[in-house]
C-alpha positions in Angstrom: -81.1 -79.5 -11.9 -77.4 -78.6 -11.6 -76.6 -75.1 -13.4 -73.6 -75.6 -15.3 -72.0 -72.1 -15.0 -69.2 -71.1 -18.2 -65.7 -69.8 -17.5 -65.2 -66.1 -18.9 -63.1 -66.2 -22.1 -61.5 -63.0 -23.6 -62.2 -62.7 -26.9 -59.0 -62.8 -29.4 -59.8 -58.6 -30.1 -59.4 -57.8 -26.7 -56.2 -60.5 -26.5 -54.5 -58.3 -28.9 -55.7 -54.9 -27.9 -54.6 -55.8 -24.0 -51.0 -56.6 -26.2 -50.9 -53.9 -27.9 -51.6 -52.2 -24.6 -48.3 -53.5 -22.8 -46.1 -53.1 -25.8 -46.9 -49.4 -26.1 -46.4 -49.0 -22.5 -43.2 -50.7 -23.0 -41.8 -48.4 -25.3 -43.3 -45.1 -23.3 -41.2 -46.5 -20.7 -38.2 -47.1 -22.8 -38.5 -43.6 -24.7 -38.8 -42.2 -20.9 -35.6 -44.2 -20.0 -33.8 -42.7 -23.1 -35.0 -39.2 -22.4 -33.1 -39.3 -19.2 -30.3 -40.9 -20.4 -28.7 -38.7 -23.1 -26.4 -40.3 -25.8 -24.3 -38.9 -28.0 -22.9 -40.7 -30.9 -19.2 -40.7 -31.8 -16.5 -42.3 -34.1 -13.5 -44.2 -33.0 -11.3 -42.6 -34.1 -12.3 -38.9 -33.6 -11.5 -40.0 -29.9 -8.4 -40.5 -27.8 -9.1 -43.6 -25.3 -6.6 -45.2 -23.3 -6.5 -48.0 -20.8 -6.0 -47.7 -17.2 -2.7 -49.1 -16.3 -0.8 -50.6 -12.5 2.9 -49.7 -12.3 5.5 -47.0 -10.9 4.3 -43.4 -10.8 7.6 -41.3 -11.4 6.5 -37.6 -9.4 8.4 -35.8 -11.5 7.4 -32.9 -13.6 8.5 -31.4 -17.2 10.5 -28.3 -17.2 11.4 -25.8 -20.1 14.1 -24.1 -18.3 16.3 -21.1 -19.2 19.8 -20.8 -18.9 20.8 -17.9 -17.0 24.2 -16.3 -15.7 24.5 -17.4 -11.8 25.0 -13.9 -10.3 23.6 -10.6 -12.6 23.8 -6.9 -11.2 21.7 -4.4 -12.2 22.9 -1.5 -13.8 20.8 1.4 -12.5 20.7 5.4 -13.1 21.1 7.2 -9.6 19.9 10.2 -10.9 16.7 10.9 -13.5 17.3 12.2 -17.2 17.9 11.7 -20.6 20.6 10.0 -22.6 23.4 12.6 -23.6 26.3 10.2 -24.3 26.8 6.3 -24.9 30.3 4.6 -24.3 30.0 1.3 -24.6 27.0 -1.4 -26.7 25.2 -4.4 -25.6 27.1 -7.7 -25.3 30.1 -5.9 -24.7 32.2 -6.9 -22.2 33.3 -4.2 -19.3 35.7 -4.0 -16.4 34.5 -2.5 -12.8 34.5 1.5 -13.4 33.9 1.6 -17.2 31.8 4.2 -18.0 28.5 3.1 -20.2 26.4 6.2 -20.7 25.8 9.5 -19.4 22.5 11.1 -18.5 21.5 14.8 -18.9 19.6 16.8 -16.1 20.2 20.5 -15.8 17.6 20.9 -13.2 19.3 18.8 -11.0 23.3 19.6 -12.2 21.7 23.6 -11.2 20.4 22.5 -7.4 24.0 20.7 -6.8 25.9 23.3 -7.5 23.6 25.9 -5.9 23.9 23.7 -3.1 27.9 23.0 -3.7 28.4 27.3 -3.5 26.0 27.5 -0.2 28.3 25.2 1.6 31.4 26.3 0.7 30.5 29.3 2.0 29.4 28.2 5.1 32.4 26.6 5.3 34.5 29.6 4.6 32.8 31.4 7.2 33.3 28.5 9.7 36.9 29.0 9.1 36.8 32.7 9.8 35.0 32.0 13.2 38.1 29.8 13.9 40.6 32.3 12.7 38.7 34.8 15.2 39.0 32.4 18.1 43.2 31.7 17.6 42.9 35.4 17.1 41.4 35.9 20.0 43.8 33.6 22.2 46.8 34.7 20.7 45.6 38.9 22.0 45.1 37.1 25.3 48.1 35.5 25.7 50.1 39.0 24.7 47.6 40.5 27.5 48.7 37.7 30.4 52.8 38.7 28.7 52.1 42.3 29.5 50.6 41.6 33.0 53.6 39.2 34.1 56.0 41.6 33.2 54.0 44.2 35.1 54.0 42.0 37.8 57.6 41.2 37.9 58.4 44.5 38.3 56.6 45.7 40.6 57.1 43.2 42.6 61.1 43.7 42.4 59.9 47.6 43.9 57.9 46.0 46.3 60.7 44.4 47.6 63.5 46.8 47.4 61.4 49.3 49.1 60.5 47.0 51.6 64.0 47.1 53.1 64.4 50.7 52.5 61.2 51.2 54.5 62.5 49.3 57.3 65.6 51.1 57.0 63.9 54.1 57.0 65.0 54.9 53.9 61.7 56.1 52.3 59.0 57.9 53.8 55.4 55.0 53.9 53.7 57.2 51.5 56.6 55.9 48.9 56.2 52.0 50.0 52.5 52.4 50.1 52.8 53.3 46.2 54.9 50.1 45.9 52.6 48.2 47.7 49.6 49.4 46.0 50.9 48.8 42.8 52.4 45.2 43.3 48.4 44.2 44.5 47.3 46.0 41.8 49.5 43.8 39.5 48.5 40.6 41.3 44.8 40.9 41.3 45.1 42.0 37.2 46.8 38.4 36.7 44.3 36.6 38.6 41.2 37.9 36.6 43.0 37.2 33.6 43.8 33.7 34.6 39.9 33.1 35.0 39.1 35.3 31.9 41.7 33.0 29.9 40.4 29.6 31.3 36.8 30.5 30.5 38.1 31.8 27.2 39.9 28.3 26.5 37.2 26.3 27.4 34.7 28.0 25.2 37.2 28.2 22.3 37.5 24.4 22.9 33.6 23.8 22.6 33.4 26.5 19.7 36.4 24.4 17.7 34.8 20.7 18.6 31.4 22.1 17.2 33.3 23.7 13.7 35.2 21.1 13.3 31.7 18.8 13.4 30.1 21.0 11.2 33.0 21.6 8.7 33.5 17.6 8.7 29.5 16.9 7.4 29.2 19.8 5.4 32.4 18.0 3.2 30.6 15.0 3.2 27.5 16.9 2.3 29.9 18.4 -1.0 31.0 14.8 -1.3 27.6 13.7 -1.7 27.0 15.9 -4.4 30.1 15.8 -6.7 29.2 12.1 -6.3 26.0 12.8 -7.4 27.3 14.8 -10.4 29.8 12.1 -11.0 26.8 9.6 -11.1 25.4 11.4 -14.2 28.0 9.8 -15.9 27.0 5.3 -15.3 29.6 3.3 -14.7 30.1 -0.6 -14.4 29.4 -1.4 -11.1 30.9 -5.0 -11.4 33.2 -6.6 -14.0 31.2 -8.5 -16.6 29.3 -9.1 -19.9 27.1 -6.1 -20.6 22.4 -7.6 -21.4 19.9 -6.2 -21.7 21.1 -2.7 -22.1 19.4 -1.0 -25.1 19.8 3.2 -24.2 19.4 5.7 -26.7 20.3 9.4 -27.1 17.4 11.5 -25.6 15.7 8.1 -24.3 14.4 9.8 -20.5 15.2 7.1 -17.5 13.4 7.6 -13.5 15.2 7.8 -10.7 16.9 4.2 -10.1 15.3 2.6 -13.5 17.0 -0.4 -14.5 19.2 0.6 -17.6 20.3 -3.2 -18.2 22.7 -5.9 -16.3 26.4 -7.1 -15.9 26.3 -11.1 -16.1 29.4 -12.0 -13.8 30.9 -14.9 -16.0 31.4 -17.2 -12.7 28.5 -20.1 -13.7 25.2 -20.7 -14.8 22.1 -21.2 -13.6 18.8 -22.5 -15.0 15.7 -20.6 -14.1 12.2 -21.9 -15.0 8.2 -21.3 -14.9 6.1 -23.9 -13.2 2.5 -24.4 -13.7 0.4 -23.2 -10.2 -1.0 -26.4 -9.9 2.6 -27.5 -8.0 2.6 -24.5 -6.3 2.5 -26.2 -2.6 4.7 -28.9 -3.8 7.9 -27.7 -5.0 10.4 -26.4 -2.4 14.1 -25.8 -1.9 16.6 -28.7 -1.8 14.8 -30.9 -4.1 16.6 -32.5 -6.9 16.1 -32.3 -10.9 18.4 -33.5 -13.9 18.6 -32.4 -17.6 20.5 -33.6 -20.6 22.7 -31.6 -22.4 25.0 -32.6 -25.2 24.5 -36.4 -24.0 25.2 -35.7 -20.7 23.3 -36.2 -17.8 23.9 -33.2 -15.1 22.0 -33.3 -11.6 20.5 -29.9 -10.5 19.2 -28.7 -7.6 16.1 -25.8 -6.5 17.9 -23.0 -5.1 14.8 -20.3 -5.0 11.4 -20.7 -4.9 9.7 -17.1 -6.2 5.8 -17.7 -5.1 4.5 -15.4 -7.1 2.0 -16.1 -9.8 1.9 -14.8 -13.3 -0.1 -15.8 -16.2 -0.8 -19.3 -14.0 3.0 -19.8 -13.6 5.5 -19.3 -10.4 9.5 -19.2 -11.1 11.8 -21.3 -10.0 15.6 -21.2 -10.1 17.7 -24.2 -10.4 21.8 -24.6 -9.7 23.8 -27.3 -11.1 25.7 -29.9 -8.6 29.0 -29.3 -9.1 30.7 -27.5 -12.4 28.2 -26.5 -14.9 29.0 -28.0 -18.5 31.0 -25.2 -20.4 29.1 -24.9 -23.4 26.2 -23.5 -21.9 25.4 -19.8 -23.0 23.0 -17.4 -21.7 19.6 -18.2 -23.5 19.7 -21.4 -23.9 16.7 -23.6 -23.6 16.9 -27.2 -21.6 14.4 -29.7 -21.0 14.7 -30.6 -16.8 13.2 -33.6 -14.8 12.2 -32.1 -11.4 11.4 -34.8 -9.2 8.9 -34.1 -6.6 8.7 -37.4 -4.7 9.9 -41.0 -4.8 8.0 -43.5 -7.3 5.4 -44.9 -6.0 2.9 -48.0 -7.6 -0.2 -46.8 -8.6 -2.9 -47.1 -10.9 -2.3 -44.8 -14.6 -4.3 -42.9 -16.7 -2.4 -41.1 -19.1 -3.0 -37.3 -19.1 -5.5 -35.9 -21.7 -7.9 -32.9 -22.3 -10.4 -34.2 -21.1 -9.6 -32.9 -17.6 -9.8 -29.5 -19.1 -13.7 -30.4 -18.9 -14.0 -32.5 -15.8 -11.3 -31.1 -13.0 -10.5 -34.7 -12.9 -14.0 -35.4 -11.0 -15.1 -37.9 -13.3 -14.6 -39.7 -17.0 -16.1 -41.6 -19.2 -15.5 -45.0 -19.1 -15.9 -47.5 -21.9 -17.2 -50.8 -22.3 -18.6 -52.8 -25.0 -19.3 -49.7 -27.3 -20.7 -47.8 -24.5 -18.9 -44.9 -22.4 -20.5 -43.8 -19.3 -19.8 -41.3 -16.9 -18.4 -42.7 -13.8 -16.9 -40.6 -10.7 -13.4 -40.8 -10.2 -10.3 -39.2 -7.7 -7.4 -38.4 -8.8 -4.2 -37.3 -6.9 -1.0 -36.3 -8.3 -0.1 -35.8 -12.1 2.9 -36.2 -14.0 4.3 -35.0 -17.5 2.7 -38.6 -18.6 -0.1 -40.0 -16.2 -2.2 -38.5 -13.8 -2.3 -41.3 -10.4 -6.2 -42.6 -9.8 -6.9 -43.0 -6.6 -10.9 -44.2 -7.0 -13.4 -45.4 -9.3 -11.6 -47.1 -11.8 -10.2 -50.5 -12.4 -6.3 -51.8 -13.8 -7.6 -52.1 -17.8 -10.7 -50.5 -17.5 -10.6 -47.8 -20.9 -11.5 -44.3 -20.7 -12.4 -41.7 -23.2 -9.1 -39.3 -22.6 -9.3 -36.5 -25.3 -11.5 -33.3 -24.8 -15.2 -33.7 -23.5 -16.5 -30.0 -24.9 -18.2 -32.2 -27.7 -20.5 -34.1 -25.4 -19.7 -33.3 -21.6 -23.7 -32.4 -20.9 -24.7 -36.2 -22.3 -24.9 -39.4 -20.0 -23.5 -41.7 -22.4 -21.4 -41.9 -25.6 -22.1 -44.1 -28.0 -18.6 -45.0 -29.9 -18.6 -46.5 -33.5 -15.8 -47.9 -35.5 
């Protein structure tokens, strides 16, 4: 007899319990999902969000420049002290050689004219040696008179006794006397003649080496009546008088700027740029600025690399005549163009990069911003240029991440 053998049927308890089974391990695995994707929750309109755009990137940068004199001098003190006089103000405007101030320093005024009485002694004495020397040649010369004549004469007795000796005239103990003496005479003339020559060639020497010695030692006095004269500050260059702000008693170093002379020839525009351009702007390139309605074209003279408070200086000249109303101080607004425009895909410029370094955004869709890694290059005053990772209309959360930079995903309500 055929066994007839029943198929297994689950029971409707354990139907739902297996159910309930899958639905709580459905939401373990959803609350495990959620726990590693952190959202945060925010409004609308607490949130910047702008859409990426395609068109011409304009390299240009945003400049709050300065208007400047083109050429200033600096108006130093030569010498260290304190403020014993004031000529002239601030703003004033001097001729070459007017005197601004004049600075006290009696420890100094005391070594220069120490120094002004040792040399003008030496000097003095210098002067003696040469007086001694023309001295000296003039005994000389008397000397080589007195031997001539001596000379002369005896040789005229020489002479005459010569023929009176022949004639037998005069016994040879009277012309040896002659003789003797004429010799005598002779060799006296010829050891003065080397005396004298030795004499003149040492006074020659002596006189070159005074005469050096006298010649620096008055440029060694002028020096230091310059030096005294310097106590007293004079315009070095015609001009307006900036920046110049002494006071009586105020102490001033050695060669410590006491203020400038703008030369009124032109003006110039001078500038801080943010480090971030640092390797981009150079010399020669070009910039323009408005200034009452007027378009003027500028271009970078100097370059000064250093950085302070995350800004290098730049100094810009106009092309051509600078517009006449400009005065010192002045602030203007300049285009400095970097590179030609270029197509490109835009994001405008935000805080949120403040957050990021421009490594990635959030990106929004459908109520949902995620975080999605992006490249950017080059920035502007408006847009920075995306070179990955996002898409022409694509939107993106722009203002500042601090809020919710450590989530995975924003949640935006309107």
């Amino acid at each position: 007899m055929d066994k007839i053998i029943a198929k297994k049927r689950f029971s409707t308890k354990k139907i739902l319990m297996l159910t309930g089974g899958l639905m709580l391990a459905g939401l373990v695995a959803y609350g495990y999902k959620l726990s590693l994707s952190k959202v945060y929750k925010a409004d609308a309109d607490k949130l910047t969000i702008s859409k990426v755009q395609y068109g011409d990137f304009e390299d240009v940068v945003l400049l709050n420049a300065s208007v400047v004199p083109l050429t200033s001098v600096i108006v130093s003190s030569p010498e260290g002290g304190t403020v014993a006089e004031i000529f002239t103000e601030n703003g004033a405007n001097v001729v070459k050689g007017t005197p601004l101030l004049r600075i006290a320093n009696p420890n100094a005024l005391s070594g220069y004219t120490s120094s002004e009485t040792s040399i003008i002694e030496q000097i003095n004495q210098l002067r003696k040696v040469r007086l001694d020397l023309e001295q000296n040649q003039r005994v000389m010369a008397q000397d080589m008179m007195v031997i001539e004549n001596a000379l002369r004469t005896a040789g005229r007795k020489y002479k005459i006794d010569s023929a009176l000796f022949l004639n037998k005239v005069i016994t040879r103990e009277e012309f040896n006397t002659s003789s003797q003496d004429y010799e005598y005479n002779k060799g006296r003339r010829e050891i003065l003649r080397q005396a004298v020559k030795q004499e003149n060639q040492s006074r020659t020497m002596q006189l070159h080496q005074i005469d050096i010695s006298v010649t620096r030692m008055n440029e060694s006095l002028e020096t230091i009546r310059k030096n005294i004269e310097n106590m007293t500050i004079k315009a070095p260059v015609s001009g307006r008088l900036s920046s110049y702000d002494p006071v009586i008693g105020k102490s001033y170093t050695v060669n410590e700027m006491l203020g400038k002379i703008d030369v009124m020839q032109g003006y110039k525009l001078q500038a801080g740029v943010d480090e971030y351009y640092i390797n981009r702007v150079k010399e020669g390139q070009t910039a323009n600025c408005e200034f009452n309605g007027k378009t003027y074209r500028l271009t970078v003279k100097k370059v000064i690399p250093e950085v302070t408070a995350g800004q290098f200086q730049v100094e810009l000249v106009f092309e051509g005549k600078s517009p006449d109303e400009l005065r010192r101080g002045l602030s203007l607004q300049v285009k400095l163009t970097l590179s030609d425009n270029s197509k490109s895909l835009l994001l405008a410029q935000g805080q949120f990069f403040q957050s990021t370094g421009g490594s990635w955004v959030f990106v929004l869709k459908d109520g949902k911003a995620q975080k999605r890694n992006v490249k950017i290059g080059r920035k502007n005053y408006l847009y920075y240029e995306i070179m990955e990772g996002l898409q022409k209309n694509e939107e993106v959360i722009t203002s500042s991440y601090d809020q919710f930079n450590q989530y995975d995903v924003v949640e935006v309500s309107k």
